[in-house]
C-alpha positions, 0 to 999 in steps of 0.5 A: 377113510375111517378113524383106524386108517390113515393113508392105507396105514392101520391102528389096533392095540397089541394083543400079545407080545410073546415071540420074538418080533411079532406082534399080535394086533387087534383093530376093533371096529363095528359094521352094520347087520345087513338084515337087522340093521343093528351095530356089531362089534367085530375085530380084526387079528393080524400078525404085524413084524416089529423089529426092535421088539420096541411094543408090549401089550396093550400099546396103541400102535400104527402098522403098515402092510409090507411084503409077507415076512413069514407065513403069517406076518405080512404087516410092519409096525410102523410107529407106537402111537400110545404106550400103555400106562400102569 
């Protein structure tokens, strides 16, 4: 298991914060190029559902995945693990 999950849970930081209840969240991580054998850095954008409108941008937050909300939305904000400072 990897540092981002925890019990099929996923963490990433809230990218965009414009709609309503939806969340853009980004999970960073690296992979390695199976030919070169050198780390890249890739990411990963889902659409997560969050009711309460409780994050903003660039709060660490846990999602779970749930059954598809819309078309788009099949992840659910499950708690914020980091709120943003400024």
């Amino acid at each position: 298991m990897s540092d981002n999950e925890t019990k099929g849970n996923k963490i990433g930081v809230v990218e965009s914060d414009a709609r309503d209840k939806s969340r853009k969240v980004v999970i960073h991580y690296k992979t390695k190029h199976p030919k070169y054998g050198k780390y890249v850095s890739k990411r990963t954008v889902l659409h997560v559902h969050d009711e309460h409108n409780e994050s903003h941008n660039g709060d660490i937050v846990e999602i779970a995945q749930c059954r598809p909300v819309s078309k788009t939305k099949s992840w659910t904000l499950t708690r914020i693990v980091e709120k943003r400072s400024l």
